[in-house]
N, C-alpha and C positions, 0 to 999 in steps of 0.2 A: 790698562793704565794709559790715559791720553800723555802727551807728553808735557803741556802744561795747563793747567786750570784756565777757564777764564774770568781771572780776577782781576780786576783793571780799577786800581784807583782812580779815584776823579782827578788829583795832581797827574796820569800819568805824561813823561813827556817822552815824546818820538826817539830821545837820543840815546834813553837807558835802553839798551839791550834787555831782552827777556833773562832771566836767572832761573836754571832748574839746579833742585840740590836734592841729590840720591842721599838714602841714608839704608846703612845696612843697620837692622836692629839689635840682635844678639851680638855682645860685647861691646856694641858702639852706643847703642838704646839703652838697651836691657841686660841685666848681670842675667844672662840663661847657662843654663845646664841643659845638653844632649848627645853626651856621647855616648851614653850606653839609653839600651831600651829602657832599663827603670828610671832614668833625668827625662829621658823623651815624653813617656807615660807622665810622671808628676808634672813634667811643662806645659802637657794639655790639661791635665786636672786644675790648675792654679787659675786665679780670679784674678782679677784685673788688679785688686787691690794686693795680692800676693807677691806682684813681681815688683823689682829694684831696678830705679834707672842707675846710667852709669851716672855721678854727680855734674852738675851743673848743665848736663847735656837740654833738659825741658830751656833752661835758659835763651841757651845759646839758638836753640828755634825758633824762639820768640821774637830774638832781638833779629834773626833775617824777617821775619814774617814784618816786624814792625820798620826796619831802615826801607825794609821794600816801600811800605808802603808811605811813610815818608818824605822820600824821593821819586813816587811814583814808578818804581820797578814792577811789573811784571812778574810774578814770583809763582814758581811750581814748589811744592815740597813732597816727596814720594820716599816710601821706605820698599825696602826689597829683601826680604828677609829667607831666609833657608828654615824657619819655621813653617812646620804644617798651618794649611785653612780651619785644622779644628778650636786653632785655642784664635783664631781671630778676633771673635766678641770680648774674650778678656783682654786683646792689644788693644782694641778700641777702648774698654774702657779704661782701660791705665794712661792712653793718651787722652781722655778728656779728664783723668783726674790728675792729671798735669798740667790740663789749659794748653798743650801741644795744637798749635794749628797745622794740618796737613791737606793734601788732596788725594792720596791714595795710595794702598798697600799692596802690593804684593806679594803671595805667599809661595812655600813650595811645598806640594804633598807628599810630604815623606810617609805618611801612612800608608796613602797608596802604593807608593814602592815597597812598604814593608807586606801588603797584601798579597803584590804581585810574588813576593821573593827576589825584589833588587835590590838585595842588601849593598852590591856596590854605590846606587846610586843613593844611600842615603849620607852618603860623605861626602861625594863629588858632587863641589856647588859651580865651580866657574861657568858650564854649560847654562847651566839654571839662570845662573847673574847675567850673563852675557846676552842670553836669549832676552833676558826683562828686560835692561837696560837695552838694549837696540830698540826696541819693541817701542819703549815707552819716547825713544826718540824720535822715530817717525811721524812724521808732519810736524814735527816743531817749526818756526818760526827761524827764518835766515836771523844768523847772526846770534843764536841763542848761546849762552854761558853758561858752563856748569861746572857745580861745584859736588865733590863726591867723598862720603863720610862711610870709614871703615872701620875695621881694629885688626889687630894682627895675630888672630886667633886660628882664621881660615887661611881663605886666598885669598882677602879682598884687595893687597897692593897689584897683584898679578893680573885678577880679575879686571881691577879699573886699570889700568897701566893697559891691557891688551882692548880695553875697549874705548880707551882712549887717541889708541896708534889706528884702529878701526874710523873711528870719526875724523882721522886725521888723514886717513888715505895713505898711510904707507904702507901698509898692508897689501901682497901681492893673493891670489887666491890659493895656487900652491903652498906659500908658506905658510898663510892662515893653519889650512890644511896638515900641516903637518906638525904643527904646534899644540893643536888643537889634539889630535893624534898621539904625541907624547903626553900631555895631559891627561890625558884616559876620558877625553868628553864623547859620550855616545854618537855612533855616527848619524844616526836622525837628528840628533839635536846639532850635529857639525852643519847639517846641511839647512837646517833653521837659520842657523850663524850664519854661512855665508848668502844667502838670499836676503837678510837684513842688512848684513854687510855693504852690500850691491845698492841697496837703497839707501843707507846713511853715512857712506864711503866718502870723504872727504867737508862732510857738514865742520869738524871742527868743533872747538869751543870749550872741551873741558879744560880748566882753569888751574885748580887745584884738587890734589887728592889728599884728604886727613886721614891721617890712620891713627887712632886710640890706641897707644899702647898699654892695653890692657895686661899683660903677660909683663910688662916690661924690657921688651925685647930691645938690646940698646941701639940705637937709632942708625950706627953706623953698617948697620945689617942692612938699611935700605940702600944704601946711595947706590946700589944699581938699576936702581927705578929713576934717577935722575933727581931735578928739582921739582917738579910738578908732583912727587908725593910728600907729603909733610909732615913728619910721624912729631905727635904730642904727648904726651905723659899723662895732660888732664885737659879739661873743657877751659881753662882758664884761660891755658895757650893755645888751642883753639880761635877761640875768642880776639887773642890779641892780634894773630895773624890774618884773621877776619877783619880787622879794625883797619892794620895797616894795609890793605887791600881794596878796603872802603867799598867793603860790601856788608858792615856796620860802622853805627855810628862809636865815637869812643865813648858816650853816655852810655853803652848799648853794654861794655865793658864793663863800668861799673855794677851791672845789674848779677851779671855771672858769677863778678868777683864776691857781691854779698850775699848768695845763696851757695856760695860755697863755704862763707866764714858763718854766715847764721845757720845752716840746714846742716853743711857736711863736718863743722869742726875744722876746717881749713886756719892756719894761723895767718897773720899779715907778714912773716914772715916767711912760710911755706907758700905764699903765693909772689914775695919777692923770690926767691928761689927761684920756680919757677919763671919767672921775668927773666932774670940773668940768665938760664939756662937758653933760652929761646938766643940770647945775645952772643953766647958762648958759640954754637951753634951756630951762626950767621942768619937767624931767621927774622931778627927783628935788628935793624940797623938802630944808632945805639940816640940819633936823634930822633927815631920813631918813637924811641921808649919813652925817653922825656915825658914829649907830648901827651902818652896815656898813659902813665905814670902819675904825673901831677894829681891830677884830681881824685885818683886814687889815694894819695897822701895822703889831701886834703879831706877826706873821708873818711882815715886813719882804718883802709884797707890793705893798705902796704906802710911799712914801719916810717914813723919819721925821721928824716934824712935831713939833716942841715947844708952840708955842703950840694948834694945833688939837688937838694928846690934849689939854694940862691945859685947855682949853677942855671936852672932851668928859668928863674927870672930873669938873670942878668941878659939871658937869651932873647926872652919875650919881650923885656923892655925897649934893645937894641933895634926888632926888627917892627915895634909899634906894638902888634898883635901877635897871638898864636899864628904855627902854621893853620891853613883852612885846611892841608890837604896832606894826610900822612903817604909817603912813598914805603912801598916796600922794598924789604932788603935780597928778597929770593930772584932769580933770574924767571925771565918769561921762558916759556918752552917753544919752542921754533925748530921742529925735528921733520927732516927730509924723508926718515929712514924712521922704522923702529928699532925699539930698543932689546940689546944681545941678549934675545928671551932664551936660548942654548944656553948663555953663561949661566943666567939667573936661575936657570932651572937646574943646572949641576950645583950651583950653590945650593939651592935648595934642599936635593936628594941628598948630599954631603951633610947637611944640618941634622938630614934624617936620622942617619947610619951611625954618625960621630958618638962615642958614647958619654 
């Protein structure tokens, strides 16, 4: 997996930074089943036309693929999945019967673990993730940004969160080490990790981390990841936090919002809902919302609102035009040190045992 394609619009200009966006596919892609051997077996047997995205999710790749290119960004899109290489041909073709633009996947062979008799190894993903993700980092482009899409089914907050402190160089090698080590990640594959380590130790750059709460895990279970993970309920709020971010555009919003009220049965009310929870939250500051809000109304994708439009005009009128430029409400990440991956992992084991 190169670390990013080279796709370079004619528009591009010098000042966008490259954008790469990891995506894990099981629970965040695809609704998969594998935790026992007979989900494993039927998820190789299934065709491409068999499998279920999560909703709105084809969208939402679109509309990076399309502000990229837009604006002239530089854009990688790469999935990383803990599925085996055998059902490949059917992800492929579920992703072009999506119209999903990507540049590449990678898999993990869990059948080969099942061949060898490494039944530990077909549940322990972080070593797996960690190893692709370093991997696919190397030789990127100074100054590259990333953005990294999960769901909370696995380990993916922990996974990007420790491969994030990795790019960010707080990571000492002993403690890698010994983290790595509680983890239960194989020691060949620890020493894979730290020799990519050693090479992409201080690059920087991941941005934000989604997490799909698919399970519905309530949100307040992350904040020991910090603000750089952003756990979502659906692609909607995704999307909006993408918007306010202005790594899309707010047109890009409306495209999400109606393939989840025409395809998925979403109401304009369950995606106001949505809206307000993101605000509740503190993830969307409450004059970002306005802003992509409005034309949602006006497309009677979210309920009409009388006070909150002439609210929102009386705004627009006062300042001439719309804002050009949505600010986000989330804090940037500026971390010296990583994060109390001890505490987060006694939380963790605690969630285990609890009955």
């Amino acid at each position: 997996m190169s670390a990013i394609a080279p796709r370079v619009t004619k528009r591009r200009r010098a000042e966008s930074p490259p954008l790469l966006c990891r995506w894990d596919l099981d629970k965040t892609y695809l609704r998969s089943e594998f935790d026992t051997l007979r989900q494993l077996w039927r998820t190789v047997r299934e065709r491409g036309e068999d499998k279920i995205e999560v909703p709105g999710v084809p969208e939402v790749l679109k509309a990076l693929r399309a502000a990229a290119d837009r604006h002239g960004r530089t854009l990688g899109l790469y999935f990383v999945s803990a599925s085996p290489p055998q059902i490949g041909q059917a992800i492929r073709d579920k992703l072009a019967l999506d119209g999903v633009p990507y540049d590449g996947i990678v898999f993990k062979d869990q059948l080969d673990h099942l061949r060898r008799g490494q039944l530990r190894q077909l549940r322990e993903h972080v070593g797996f993730k960690l190893t692709a993700l370093l991997r696919g980092r190397v030789g990127a482009p100074a100054g590259t940004r990333e953005l990294l899409f999960g769901d909370d089914w696995e380990s993916d907050p922990l996974t990007y969160s420790i491969y994030a402190d990795i790019l960010d160089g707080t990571f000492d090698g002993d403690r890698l080490q010994a983290l790595l080590a509680r983890i239960g990640v194989d020691p060949a594959i620890g020493s894979q990790i730290h020799a990519l380590a050693r090479q992409t130790g201080g690059a920087g750059g991941v941005e934000r981390i989604f997490i799909n709460l698919e399970r519905r895990t309530p949100p307040a279970v992350f904040r020991f990841f910090g603000s750089r993970v952003v756990p979502t309920f659906n692609y909607f709020q995704t999307v909006l936090v993408l918007a306010a971010e202005a790594f899309v555009d707010v047109d890009d919003v409306g495209g999400v919002a109606r393939a989840l009220v025409d395809r998925f049965h979403y109401t304009p009310r369950r995606l106001e809902n949505s809206l307000a929870d993101l605000v509740r939250r503190h993830l969307l500051a409450p004059d970002a919302t306005e802003l992509l809000a409005a034309p949602l109304r006006a497309a009677d994708l979210l309920p009409a609102s009388g006070a909150r439009r002439a609210s929102w005009l009386r705004r627009t009128l006062a300042m001439g035009r719309p804002r050009a430029r949505l600010v986000s409400a989330i804090p940037r990440v500026t971390r010296a040190t990583p994060l109390d991956y001890e505490a987060i992992l006694d939380r963790l084991d605690a969630a285990k045992v609890s009955p």
